[in-house]
C-alpha positions in Angstrom: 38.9 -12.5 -43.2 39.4 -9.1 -41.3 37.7 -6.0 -42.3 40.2 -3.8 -40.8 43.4 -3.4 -43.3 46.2 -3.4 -40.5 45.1 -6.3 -38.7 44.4 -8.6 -41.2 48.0 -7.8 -43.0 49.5 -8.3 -39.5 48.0 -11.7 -39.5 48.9 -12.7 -42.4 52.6 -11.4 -42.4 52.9 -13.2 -39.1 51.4 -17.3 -41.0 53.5 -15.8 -44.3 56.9 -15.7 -42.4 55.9 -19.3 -40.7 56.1 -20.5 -43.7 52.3 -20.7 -44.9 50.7 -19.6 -48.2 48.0 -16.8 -47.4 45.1 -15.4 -49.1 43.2 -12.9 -47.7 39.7 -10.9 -48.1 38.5 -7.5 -46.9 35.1 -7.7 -46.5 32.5 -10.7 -46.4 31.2 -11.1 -50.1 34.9 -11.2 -51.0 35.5 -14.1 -48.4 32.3 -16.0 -49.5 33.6 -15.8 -53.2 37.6 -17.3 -52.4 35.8 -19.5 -50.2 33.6 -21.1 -53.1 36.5 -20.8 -55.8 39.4 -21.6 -53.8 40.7 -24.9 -51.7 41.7 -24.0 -48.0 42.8 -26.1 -45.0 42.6 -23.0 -42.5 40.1 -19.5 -42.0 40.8 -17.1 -39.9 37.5 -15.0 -39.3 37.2 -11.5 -37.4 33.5 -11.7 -35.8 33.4 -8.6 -35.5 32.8 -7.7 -39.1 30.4 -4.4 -40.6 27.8 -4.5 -42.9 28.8 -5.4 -46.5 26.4 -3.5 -49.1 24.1 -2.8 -46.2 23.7 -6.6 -45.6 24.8 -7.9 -42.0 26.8 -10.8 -42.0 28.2 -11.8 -38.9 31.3 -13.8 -38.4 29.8 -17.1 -37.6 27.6 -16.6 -40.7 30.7 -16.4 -42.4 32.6 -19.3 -40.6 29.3 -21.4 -41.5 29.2 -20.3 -45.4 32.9 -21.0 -45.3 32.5 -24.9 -43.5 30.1 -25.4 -45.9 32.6 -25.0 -48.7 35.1 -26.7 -47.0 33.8 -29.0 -44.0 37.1 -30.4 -43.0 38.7 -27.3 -42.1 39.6 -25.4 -39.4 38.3 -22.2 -38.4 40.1 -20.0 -36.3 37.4 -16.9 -34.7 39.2 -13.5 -33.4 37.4 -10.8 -31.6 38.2 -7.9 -29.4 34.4 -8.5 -27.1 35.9 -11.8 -25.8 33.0 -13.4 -23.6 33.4 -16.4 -22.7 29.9 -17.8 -24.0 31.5 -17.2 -27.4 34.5 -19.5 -26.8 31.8 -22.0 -25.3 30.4 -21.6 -29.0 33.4 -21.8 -30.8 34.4 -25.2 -28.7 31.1 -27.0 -29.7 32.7 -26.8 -33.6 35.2 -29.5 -34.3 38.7 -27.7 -35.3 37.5 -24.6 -34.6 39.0 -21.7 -32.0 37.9 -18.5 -30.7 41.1 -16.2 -29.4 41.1 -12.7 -28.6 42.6 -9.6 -30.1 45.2 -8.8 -30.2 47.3 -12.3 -31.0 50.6 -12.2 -30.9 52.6 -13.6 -34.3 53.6 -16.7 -32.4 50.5 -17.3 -30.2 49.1 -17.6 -33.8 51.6 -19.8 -35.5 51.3 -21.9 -32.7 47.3 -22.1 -32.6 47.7 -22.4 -36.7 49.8 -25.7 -35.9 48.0 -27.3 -33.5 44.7 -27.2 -35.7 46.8 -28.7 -38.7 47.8 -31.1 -36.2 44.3 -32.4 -35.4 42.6 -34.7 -37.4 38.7 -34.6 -38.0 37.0 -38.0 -37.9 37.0 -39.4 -41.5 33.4 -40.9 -40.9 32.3 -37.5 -39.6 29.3 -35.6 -40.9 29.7 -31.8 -42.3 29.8 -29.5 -39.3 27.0 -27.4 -39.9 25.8 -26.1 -36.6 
């Protein structure tokens, strides 16, 4: 989910042409809706999102809404205000990554694979942090 039209086709062209099936979602409530309809293995979340209807809802709150429809998955956090208390953040979540704008199409296939490549822990709780 990225609010800004450009970037989030760029991202998606780039998992598209590695040979992934895409959705995306411009703006949060969109995002919450294909989360809670749809089956995914993978989000990519800009935490930098504005307000949708008025209502703030940050990234994480959207990364959380989303691993609560799908607690397996991996969650892959991109930002342009990298600090590196957010990637502290980030690491604390199991399969989840926090990179910084702008990714390169690779950098991202290759991040995109190594997630699909770990394995959660089948006795594992819901990561709800």
């Amino acid at each position: 989910m990225d609010a800004y039209g450009h970037s989030r086709e760029g991202l998606s062209a780039s998992l598209r042409g590695g040979g992934w099936t895409v959705e995306t979602a411009s703006g949060s409530w969109e995002a919450v809706k294909k989360a809670k309809d749809g089956r995914f293995g993978l989000a990519i979340i800009d935490l930098d999102l504005p307000p949708a209807h008025g209502v703030a809802v940050s990234g994480w709150d959207l990364s959380r809404i989303f691993r609560a429809f799908h607690p397996a998955a991996a969650v892959i956090l991109i930002t342009a205000e990298w600090r590196p208390e957010l990637k502290a953040e980030a690491e604390r979540h199991s399969r989840m990554r926090l990179v910084e704008k702008p990714i390169s199409p690779a950098e991202l296939r290759s991040l995109v694979k190594a997630l699909e490549s770990e394995r959660a822990e089948p006795d594992a709780p819901p990561d709800h942090r």
